[in-house]
N, C-alpha and C positions, 0 to 999 in steps of 0.2 A: 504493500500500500504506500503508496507516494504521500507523504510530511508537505503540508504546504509552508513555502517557503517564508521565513517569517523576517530574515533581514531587511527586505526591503521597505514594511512597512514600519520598522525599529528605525531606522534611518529617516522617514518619511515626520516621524514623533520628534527625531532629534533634532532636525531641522525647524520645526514647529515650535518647539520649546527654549531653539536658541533665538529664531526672530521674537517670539513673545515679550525674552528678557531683554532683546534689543530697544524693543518698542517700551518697554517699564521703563528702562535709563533713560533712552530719547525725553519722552515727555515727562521724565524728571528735570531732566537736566535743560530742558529748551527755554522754558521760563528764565533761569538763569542766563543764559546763553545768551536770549534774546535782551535782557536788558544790560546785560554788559558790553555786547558786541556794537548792538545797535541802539541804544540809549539815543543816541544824535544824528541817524540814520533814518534814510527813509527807506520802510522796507519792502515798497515796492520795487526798488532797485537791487533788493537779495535775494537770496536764493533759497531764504529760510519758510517762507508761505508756500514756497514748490516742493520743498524735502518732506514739511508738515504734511502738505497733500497726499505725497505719493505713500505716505508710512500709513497714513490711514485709511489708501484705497489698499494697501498691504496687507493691514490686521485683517479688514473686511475679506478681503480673501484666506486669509488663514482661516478665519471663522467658517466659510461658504466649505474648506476641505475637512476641517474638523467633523464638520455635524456629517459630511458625505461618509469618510473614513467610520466614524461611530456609528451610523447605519449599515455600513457593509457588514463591519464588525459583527452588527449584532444578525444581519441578517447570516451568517456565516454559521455565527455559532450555534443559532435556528436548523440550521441545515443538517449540522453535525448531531445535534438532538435528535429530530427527525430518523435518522435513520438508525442511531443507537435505540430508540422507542421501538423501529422494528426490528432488531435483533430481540428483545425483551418479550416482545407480543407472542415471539415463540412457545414461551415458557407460561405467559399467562392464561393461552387458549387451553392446554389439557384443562385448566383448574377452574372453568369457567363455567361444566357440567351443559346445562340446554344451552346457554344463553355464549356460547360461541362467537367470537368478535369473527372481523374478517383478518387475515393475515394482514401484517404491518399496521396493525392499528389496537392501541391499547384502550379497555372499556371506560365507563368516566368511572370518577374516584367514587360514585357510591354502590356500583357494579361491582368494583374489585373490593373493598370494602366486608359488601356482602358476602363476596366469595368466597375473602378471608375468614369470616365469620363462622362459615359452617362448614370448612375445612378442619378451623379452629376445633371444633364440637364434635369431630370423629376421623377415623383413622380413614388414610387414602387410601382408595381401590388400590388394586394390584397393577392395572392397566394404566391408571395414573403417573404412579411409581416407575414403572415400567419407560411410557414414554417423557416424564421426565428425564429419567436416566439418561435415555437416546439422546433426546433433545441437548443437554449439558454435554454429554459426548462430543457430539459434533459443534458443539457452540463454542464450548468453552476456549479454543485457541481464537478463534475469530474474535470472540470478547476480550480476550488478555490484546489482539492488536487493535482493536478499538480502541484502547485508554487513551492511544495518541487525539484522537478527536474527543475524549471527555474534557481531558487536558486541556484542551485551548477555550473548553469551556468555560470554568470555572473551577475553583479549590474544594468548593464544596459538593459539585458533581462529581467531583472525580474519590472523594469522598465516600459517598454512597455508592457509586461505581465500586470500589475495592469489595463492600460489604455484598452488594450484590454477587463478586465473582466469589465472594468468598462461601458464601451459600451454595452455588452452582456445585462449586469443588464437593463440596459436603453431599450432595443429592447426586452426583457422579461417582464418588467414590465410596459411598458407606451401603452397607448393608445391614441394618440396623433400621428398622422400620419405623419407630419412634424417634430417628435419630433425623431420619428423611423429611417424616411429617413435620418437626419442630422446622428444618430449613427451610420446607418451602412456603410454611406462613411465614418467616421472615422476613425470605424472599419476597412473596410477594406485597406486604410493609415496606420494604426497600424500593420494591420497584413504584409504589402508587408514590412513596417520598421525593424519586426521584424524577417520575412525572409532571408533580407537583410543583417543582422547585422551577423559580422564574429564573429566565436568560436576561442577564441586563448587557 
């Protein structure tokens, strides 16, 4: 899986945050400037109304890439959700009994909720069990190469991301029936936390 490349918009910040502290000094210092320099001066003869101008159709562009740059941003890290929700949707449909989502789409929080609820309240079928097993099988490395896009999400996604793989591992590898049932209400607590959690 291709890492999107993230220098160039580091560099794109660095540059934004050294004009900004250009533009704090300027209009600190231009007050000064101007009554020293030109105190007996007329200043339609300098060059100081042109420098002013141009610094502030400056900022104004800094401003116009800022909010552009913070929309992609978030719309990115939108995108990256999006399809980590449908790795997860996998795991949620076994436990979902009639009420069945469609693939890549997880149910709303009081669906899963529910589902947890009366999971909670008795032991999982065999066939449950079963294709959760599968399911974590084959997920599980796909999910360990995901982190890179929970990562660019957020600290705290990638948070509940961990505790999710860490359930998976537990319902992949244990044979322990009680031991299954307890990860995958976890899981699925994990996964509605993780649904829930806003992209800023």
């Amino acid at each position: 899986m291709d890492i999107p490349d993230q220098k160039p918009r580091s560099i794109f910040k660095g540059i934004i945050t050294l004009y900004l502290i250009f533009l704090a000094i300027f209009f600190a210092v231009a007050p000064f400037l101007t009554l020293t320099l030109y105190a007996e001066t007329d200043l339609s003869l300098s060059l100081l109304p042109q420098l002013i101008g141009f610094c502030l159709q400056g900022a104004f562009l800094v401003v116009v890439f800022s909010i552009y740059e913070r929309r992609s941003t978030i719309t990115s890290k939108r995108s990256n959700k999006f399809a980590l929700r449908t790795v997860l949707s996998n795991f949620v449909n076994p436990c979902m009994g009639n009420k069945q989502i469609d693939t890549g789409w997880l149910p709303s929080p009081n669906m899963l909720a529910d589902a947890t609820e009366k999971l909670r309240n008795k032991e999982l079928d065999e066939h449950i069990v079963a294709e959760l097993k599968k399911i974590a099988q084959e997920q599980i490395n796909s999910m360990e190469a995901l982190t890179v896009l929970v990562a660019q999400i957020d600290h705290i996604h990638i948070e509940v991301w961990g505790a999710i793989l860490r359930d998976c591992r537990i319902i992949r590898e244990s044979t322990n029936q009680k031991a299954i049932s307890a990860a995958t209400i976890e899981l699925l607590e994990n996964i509605q936390q993780f649904d829930e959690l806003e992209v800023y």
